[in-house]
PQR file with spaces between the fields and no chain letter, atoms N, CA, C, O and H, PARSE charges and radii, in Angstrom:
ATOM       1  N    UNK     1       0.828   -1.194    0.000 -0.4000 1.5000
ATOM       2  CA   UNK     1       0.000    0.000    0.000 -0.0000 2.0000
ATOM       3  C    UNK     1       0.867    1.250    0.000  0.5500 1.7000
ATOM       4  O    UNK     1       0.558    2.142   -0.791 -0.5500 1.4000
ATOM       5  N    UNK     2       1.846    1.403    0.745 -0.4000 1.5000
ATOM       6  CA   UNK     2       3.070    2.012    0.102 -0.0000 2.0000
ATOM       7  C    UNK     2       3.082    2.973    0.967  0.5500 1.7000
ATOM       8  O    UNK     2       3.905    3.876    0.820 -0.5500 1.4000
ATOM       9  H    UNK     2       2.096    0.679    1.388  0.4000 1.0000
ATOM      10  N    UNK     3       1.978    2.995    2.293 -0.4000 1.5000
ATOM      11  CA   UNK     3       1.740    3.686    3.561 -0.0000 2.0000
ATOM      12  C    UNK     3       2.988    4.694    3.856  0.5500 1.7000
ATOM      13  O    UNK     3       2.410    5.472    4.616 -0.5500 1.4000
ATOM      14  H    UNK     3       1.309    2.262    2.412  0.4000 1.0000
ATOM      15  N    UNK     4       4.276    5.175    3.758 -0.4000 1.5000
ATOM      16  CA   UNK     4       4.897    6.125    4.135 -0.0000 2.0000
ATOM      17  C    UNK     4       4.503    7.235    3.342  0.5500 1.7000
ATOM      18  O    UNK     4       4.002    8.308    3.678 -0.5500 1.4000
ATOM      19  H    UNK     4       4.745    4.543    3.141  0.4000 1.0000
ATOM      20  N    UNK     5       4.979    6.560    1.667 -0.4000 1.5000
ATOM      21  CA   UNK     5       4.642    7.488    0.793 -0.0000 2.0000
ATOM      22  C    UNK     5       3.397    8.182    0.457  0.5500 1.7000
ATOM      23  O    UNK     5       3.193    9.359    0.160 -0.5500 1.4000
ATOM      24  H    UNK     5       5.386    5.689    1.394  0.4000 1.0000
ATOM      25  N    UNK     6       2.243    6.706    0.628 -0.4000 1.5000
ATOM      26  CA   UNK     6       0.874    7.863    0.680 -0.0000 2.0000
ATOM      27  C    UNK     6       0.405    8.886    1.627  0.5500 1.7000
ATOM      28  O    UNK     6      -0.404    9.786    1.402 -0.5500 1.4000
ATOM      29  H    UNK     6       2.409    5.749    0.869  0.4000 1.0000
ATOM      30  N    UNK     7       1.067    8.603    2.785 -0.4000 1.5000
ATOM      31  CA   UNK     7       0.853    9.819    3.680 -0.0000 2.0000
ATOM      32  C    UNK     7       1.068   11.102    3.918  0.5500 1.7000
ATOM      33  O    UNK     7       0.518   12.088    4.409 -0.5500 1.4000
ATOM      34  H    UNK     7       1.724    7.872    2.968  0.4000 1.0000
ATOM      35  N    UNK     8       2.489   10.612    3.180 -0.4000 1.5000
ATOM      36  CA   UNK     8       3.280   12.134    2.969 -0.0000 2.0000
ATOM      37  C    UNK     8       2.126   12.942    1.600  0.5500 1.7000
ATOM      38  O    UNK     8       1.918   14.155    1.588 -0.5500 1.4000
ATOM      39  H    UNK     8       2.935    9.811    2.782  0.4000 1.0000
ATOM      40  N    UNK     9       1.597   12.106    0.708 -0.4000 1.5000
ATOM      41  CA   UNK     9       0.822   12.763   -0.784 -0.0000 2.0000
ATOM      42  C    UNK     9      -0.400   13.007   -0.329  0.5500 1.7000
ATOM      43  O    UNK     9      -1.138   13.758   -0.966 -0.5500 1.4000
ATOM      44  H    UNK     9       1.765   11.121    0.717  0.4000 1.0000
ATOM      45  N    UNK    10      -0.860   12.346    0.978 -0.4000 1.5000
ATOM      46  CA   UNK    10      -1.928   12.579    1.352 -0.0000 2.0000
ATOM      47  C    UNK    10      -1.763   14.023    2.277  0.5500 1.7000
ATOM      48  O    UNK    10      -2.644   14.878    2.362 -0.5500 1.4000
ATOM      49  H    UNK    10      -0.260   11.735    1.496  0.4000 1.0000
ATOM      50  N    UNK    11      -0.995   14.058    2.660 -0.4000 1.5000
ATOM      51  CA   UNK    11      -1.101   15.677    3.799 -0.0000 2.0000
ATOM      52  C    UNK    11      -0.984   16.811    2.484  0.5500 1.7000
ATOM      53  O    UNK    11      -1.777   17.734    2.297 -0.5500 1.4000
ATOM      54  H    UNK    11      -0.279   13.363    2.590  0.4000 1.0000
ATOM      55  N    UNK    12      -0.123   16.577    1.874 -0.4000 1.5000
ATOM      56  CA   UNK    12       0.051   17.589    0.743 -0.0000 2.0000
ATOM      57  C    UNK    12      -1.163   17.517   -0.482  0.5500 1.7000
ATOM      58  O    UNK    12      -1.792   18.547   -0.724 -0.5500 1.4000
ATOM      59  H    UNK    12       0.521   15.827    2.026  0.4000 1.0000
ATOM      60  N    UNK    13      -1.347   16.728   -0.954 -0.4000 1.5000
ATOM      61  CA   UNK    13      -2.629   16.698   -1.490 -0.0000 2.0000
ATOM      62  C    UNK    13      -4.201   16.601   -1.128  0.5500 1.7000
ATOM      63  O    UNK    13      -5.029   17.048   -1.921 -0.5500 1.4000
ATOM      64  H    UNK    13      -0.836   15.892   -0.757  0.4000 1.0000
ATOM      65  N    UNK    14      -4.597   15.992    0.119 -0.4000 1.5000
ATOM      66  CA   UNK    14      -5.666   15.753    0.798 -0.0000 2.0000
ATOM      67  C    UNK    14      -6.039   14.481    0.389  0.5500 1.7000
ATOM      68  O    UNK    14      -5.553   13.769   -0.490 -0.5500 1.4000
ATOM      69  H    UNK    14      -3.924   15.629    0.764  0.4000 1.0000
ATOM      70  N    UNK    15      -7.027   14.279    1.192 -0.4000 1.5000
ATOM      71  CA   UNK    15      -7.591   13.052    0.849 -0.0000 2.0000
ATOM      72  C    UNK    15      -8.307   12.789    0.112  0.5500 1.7000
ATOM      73  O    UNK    15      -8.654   11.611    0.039 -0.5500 1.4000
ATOM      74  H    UNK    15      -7.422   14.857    1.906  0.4000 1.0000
ATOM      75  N    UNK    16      -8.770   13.612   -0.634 -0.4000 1.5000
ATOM      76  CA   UNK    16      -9.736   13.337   -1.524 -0.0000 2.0000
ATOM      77  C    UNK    16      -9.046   12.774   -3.354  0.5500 1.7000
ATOM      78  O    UNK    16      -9.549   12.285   -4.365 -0.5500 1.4000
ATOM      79  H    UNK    16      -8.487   14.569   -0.574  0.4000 1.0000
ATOM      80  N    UNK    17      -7.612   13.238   -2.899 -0.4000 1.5000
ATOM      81  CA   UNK    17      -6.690   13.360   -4.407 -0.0000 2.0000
ATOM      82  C    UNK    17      -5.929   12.409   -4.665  0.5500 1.7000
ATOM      83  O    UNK    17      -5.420   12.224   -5.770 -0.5500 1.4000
ATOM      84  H    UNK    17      -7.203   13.636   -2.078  0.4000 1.0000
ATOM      85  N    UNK    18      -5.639   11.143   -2.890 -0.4000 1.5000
ATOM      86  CA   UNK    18      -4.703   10.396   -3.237 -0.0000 2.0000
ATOM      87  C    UNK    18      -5.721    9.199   -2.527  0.5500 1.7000
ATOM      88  O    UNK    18      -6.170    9.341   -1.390 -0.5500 1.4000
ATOM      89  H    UNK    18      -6.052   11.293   -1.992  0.4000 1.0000
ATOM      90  N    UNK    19      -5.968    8.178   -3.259 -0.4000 1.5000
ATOM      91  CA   UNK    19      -6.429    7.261   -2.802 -0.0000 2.0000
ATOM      92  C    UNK    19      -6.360    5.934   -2.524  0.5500 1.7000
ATOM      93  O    UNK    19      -6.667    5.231   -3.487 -0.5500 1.4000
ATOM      94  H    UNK    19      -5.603    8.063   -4.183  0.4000 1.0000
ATOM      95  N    UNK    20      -5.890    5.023   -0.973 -0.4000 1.5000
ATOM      96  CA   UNK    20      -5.367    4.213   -0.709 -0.0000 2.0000
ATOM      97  C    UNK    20      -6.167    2.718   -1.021  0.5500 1.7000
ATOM      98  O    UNK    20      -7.379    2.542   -0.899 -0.5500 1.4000
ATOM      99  H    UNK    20      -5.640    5.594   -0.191  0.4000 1.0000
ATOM     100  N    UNK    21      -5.332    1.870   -1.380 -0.4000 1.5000
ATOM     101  CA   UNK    21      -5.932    0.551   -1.736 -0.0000 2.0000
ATOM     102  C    UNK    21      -5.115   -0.785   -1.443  0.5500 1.7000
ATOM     103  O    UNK    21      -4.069   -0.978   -2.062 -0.5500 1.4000
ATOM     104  H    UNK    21      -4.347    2.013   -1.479  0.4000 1.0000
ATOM     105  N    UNK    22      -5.547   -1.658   -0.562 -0.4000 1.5000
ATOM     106  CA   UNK    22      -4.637   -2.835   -0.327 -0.0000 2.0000
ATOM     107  C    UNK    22      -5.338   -4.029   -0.728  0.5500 1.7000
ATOM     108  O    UNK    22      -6.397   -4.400   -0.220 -0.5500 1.4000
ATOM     109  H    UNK    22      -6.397   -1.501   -0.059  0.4000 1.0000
ATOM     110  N    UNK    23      -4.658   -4.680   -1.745 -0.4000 1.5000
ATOM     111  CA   UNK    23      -5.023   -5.953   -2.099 -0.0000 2.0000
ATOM     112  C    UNK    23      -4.833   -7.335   -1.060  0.5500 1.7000
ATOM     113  O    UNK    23      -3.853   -7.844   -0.516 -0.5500 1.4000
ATOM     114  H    UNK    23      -3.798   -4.379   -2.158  0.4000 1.0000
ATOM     115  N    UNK    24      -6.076   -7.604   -1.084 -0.4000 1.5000
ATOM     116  CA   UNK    24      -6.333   -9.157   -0.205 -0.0000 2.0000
ATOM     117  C    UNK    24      -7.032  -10.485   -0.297  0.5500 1.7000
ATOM     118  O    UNK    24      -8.236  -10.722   -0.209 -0.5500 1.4000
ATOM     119  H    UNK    24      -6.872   -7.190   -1.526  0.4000 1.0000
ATOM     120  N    UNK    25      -6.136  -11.206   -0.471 -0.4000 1.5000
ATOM     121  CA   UNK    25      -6.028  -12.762   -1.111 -0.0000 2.0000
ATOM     122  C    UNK    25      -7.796  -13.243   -0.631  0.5500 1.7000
ATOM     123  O    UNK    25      -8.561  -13.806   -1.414 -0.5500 1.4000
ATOM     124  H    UNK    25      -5.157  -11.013   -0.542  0.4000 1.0000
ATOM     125  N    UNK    26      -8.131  -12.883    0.726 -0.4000 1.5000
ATOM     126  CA   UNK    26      -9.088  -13.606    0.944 -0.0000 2.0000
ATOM     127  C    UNK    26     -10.459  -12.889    1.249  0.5500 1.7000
ATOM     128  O    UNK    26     -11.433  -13.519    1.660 -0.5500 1.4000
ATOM     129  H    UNK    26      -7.509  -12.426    1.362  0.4000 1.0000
ATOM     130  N    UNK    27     -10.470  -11.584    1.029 -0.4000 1.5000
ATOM     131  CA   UNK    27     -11.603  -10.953    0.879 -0.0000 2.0000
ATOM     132  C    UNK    27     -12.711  -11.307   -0.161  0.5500 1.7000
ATOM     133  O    UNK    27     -12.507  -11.521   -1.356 -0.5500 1.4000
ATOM     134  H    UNK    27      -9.679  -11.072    0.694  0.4000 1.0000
ATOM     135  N    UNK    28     -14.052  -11.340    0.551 -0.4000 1.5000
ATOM     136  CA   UNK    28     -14.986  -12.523   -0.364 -0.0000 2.0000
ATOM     137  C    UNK    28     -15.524  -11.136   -1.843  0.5500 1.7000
ATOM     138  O    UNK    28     -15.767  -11.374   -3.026 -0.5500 1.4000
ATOM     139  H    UNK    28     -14.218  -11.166    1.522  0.4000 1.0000
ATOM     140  N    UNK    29     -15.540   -9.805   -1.121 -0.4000 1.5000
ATOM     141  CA   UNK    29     -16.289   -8.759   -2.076 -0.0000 2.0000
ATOM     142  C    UNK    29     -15.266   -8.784   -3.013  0.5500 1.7000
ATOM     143  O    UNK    29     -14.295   -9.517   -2.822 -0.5500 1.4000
ATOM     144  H    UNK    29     -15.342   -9.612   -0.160  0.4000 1.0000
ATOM     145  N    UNK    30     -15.383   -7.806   -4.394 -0.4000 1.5000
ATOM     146  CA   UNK    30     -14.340   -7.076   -4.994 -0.0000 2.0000
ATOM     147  C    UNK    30     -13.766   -6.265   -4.441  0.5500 1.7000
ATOM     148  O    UNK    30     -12.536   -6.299   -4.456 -0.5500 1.4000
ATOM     149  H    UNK    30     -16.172   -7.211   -4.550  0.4000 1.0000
ATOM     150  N    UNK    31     -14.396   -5.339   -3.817 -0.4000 1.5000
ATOM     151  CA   UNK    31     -13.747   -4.136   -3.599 -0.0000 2.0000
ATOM     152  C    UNK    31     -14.665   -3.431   -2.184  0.5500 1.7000
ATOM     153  O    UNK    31     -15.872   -3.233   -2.321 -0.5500 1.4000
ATOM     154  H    UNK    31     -15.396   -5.312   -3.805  0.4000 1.0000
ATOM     155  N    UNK    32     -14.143   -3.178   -1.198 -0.4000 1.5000
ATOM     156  CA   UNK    32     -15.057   -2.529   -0.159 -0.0000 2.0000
ATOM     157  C    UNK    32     -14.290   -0.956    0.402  0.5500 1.7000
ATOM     158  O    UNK    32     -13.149   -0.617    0.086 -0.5500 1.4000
ATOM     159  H    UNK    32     -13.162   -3.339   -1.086  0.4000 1.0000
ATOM     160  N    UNK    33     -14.802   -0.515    0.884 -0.4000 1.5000
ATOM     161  CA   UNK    33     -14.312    0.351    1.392 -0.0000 2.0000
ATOM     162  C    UNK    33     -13.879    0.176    3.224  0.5500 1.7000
ATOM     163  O    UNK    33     -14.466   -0.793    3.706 -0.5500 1.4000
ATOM     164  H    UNK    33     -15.728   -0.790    1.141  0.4000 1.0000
ATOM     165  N    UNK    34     -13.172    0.776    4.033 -0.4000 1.5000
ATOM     166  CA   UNK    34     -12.022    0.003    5.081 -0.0000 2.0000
ATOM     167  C    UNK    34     -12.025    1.299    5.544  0.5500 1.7000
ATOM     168  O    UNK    34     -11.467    2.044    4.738 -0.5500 1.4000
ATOM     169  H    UNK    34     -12.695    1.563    3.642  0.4000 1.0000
ATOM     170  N    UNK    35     -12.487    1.936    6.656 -0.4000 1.5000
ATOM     171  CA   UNK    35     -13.126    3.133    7.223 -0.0000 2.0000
ATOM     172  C    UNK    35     -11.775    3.585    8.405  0.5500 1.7000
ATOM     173  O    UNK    35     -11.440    4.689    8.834 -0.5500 1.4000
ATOM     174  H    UNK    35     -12.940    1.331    7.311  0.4000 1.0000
ATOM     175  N    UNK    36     -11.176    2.062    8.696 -0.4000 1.5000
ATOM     176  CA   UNK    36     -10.431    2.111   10.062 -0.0000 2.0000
ATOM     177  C    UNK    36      -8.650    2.451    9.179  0.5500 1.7000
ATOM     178  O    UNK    36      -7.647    2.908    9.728 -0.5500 1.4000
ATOM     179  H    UNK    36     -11.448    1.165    8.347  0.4000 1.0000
ATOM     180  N    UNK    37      -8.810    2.026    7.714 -0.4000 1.5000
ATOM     181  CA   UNK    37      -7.413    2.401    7.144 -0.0000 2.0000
ATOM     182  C    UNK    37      -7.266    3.978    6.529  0.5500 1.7000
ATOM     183  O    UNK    37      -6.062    4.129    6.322 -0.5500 1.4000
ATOM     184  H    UNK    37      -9.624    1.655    7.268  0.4000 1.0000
ATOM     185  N    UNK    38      -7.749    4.797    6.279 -0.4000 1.5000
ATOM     186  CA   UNK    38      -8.769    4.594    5.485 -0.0000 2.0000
ATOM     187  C    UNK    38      -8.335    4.391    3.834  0.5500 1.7000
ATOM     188  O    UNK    38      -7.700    5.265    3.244 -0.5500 1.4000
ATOM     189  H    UNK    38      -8.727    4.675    6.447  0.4000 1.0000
ATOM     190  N    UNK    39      -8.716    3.269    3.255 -0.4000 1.5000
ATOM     191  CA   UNK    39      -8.368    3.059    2.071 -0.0000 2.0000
ATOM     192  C    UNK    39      -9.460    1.572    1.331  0.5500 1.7000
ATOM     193  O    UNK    39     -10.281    1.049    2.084 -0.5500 1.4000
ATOM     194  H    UNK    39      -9.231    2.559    3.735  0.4000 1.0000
ATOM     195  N    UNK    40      -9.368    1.248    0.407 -0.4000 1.5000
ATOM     196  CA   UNK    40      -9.884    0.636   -0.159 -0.0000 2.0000
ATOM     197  C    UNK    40      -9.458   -0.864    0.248  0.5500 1.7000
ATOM     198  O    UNK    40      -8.276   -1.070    0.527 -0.5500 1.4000
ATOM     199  H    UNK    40      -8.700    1.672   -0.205  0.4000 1.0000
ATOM     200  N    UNK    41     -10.375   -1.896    0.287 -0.4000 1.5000
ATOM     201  CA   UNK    41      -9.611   -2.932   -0.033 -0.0000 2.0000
ATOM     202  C    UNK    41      -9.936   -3.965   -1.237  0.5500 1.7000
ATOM     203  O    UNK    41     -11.131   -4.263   -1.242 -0.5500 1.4000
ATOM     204  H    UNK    41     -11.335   -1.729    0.060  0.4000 1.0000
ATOM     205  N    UNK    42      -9.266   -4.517   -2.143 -0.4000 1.5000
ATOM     206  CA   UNK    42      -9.479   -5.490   -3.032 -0.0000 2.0000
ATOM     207  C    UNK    42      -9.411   -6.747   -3.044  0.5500 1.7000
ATOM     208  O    UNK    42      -8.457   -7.199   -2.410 -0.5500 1.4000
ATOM     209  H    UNK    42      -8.296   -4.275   -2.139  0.4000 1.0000
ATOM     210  N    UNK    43     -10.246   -7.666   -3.660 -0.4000 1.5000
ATOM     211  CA   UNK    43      -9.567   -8.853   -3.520 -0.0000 2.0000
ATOM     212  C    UNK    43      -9.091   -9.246   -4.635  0.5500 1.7000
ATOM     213  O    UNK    43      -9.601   -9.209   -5.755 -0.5500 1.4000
ATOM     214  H    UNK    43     -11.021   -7.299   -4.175  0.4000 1.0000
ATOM     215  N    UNK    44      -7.971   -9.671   -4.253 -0.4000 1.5000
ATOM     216  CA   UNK    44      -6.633   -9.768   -5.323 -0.0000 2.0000
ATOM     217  C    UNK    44      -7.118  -10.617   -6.996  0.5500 1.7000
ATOM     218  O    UNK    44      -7.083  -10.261   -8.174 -0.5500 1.4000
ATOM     219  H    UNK    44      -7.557   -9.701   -3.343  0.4000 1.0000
ATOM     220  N    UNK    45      -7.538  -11.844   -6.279 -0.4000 1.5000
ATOM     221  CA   UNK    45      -7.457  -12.650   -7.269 -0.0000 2.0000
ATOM     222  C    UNK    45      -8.840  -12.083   -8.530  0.5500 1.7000
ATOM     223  O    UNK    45      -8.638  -11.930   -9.735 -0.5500 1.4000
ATOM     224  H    UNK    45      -7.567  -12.133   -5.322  0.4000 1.0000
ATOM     225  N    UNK    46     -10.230  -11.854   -7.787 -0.4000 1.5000
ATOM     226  CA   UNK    46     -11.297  -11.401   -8.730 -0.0000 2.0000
ATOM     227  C    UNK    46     -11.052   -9.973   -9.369  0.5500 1.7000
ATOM     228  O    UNK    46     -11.821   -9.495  -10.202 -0.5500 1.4000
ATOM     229  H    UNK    46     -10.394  -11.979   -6.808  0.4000 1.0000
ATOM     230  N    UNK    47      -9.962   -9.360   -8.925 -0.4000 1.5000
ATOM     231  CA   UNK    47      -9.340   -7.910   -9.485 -0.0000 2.0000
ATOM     232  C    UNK    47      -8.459   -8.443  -10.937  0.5500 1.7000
ATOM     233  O    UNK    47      -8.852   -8.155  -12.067 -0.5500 1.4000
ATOM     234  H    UNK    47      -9.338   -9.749   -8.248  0.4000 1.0000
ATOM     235  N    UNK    48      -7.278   -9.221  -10.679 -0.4000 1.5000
ATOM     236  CA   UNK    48      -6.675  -10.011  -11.710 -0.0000 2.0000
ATOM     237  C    UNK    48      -7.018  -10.880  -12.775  0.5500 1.7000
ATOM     238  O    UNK    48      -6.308  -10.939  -13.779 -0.5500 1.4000
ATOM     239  H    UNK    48      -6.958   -9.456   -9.761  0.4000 1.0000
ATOM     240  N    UNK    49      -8.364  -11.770  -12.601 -0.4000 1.5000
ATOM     241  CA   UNK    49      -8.918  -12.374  -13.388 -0.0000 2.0000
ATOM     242  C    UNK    49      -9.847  -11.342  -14.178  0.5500 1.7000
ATOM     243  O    UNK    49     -10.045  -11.584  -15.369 -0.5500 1.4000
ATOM     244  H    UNK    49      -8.941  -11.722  -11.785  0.4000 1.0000
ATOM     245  N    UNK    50     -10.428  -10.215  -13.610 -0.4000 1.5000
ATOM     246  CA   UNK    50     -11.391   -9.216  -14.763 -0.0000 2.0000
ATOM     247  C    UNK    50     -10.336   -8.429  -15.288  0.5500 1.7000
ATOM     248  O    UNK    50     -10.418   -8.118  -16.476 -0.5500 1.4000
ATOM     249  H    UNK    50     -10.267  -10.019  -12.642  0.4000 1.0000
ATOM     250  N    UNK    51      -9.395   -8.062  -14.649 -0.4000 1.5000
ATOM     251  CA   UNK    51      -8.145   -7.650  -15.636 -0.0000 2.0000
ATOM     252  C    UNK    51      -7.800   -8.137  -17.502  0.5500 1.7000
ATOM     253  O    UNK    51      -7.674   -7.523  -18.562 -0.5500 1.4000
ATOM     254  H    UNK    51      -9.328   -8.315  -13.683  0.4000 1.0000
ATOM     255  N    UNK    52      -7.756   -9.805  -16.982 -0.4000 1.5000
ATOM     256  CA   UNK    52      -6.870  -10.058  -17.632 -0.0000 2.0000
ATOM     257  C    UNK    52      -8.534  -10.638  -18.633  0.5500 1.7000
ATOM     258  O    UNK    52      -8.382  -10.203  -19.775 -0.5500 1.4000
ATOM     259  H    UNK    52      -7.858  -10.305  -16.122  0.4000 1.0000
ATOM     260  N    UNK    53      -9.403  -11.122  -18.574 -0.4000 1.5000
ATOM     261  CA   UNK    53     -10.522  -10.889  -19.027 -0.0000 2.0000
ATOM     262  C    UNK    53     -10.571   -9.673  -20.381  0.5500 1.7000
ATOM     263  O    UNK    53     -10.526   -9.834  -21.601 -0.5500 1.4000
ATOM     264  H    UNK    53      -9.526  -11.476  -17.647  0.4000 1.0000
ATOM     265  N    UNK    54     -10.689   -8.346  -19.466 -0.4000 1.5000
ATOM     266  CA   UNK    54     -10.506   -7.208  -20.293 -0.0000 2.0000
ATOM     267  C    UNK    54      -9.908   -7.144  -21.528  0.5500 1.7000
ATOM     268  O    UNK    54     -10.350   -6.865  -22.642 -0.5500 1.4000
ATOM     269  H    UNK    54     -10.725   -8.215  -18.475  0.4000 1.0000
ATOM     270  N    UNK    55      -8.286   -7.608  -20.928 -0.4000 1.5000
ATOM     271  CA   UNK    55      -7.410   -7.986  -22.490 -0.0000 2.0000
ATOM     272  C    UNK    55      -7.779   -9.117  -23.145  0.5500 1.7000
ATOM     273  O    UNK    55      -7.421   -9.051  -24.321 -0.5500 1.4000
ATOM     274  H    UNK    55      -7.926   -7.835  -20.023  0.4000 1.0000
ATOM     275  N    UNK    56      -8.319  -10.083  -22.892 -0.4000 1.5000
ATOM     276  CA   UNK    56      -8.965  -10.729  -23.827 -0.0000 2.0000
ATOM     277  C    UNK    56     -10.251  -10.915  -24.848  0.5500 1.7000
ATOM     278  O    UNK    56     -10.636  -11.350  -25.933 -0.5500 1.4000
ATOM     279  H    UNK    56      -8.609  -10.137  -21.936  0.4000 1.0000
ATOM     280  N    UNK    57     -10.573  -10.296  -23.734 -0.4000 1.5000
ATOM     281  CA   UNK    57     -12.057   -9.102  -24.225 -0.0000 2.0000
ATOM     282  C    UNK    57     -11.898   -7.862  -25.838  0.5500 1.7000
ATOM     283  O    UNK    57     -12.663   -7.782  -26.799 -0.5500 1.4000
ATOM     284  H    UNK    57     -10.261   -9.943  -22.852  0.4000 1.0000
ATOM     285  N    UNK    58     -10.748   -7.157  -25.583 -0.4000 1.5000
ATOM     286  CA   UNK    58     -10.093   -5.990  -26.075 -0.0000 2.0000
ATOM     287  C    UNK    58     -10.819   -4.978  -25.357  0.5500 1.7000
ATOM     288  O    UNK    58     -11.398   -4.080  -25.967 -0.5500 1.4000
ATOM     289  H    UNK    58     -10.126   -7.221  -24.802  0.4000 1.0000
ATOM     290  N    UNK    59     -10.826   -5.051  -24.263 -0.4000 1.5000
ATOM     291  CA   UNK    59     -11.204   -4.152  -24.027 -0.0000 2.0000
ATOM     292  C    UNK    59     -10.532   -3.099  -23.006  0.5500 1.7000
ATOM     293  O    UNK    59     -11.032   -2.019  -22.692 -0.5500 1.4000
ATOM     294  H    UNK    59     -10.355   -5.781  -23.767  0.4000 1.0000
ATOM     295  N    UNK    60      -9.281   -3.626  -22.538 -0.4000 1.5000
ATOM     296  CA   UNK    60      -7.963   -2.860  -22.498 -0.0000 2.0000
ATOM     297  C    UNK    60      -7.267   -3.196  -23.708  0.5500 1.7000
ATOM     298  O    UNK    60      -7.616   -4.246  -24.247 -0.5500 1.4000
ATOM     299  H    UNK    60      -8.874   -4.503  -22.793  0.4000 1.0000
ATOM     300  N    UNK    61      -6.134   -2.361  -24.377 -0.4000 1.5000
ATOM     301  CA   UNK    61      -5.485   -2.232  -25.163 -0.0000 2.0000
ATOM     302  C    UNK    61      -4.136   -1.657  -24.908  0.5500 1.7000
ATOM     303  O    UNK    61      -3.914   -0.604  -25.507 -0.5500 1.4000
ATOM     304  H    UNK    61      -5.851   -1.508  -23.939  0.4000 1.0000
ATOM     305  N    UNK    62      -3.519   -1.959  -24.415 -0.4000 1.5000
ATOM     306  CA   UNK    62      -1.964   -1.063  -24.269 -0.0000 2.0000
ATOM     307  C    UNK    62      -1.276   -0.855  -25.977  0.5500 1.7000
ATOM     308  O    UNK    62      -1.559   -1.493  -26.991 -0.5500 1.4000
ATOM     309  H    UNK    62      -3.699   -2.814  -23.929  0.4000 1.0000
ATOM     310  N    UNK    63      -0.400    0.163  -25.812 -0.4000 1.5000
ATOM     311  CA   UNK    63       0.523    0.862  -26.865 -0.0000 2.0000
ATOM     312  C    UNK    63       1.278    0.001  -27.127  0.5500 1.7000
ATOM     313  O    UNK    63       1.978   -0.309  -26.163 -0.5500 1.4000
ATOM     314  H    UNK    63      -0.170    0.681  -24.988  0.4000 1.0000
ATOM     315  N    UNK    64       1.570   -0.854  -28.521 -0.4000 1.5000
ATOM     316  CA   UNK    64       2.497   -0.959  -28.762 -0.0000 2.0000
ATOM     317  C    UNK    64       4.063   -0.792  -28.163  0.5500 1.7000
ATOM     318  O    UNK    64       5.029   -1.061  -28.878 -0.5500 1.4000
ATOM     319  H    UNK    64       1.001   -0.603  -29.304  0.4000 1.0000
């Protein structure tokens, strides 16, 4: 989550501009919100599989 650095971007930017997220193997949702961090949390694996979905999809595309 990278917690030193977002803190420091968070005092200087606020909170509304830098937004925290920790990926977790065994969280049953996609994505919840974590009131006591405060930051997002994901679960890893259903984040990675619609990822990679997407590119097979085309529906991400990276540059050459």
């Amino acid at each position: 989550m990278g917690e030193a650095s977002n803190s420091v971007l968070r005092k200087k930017l606020g909170l509304q501009k830098v937004i925290s997220y920790q990926h977790l193997p065994s969280q049953k949702e996609l994505i919840k919100w974590n009131s006591k961090l405060p930051a997002y949390t994901l679960n890893r694996t259903q984040v990675m599989a619609n990822m990679f979905e997407k590119f097979k999809n085309k529906e991400i595309i990276l540059p050459k």
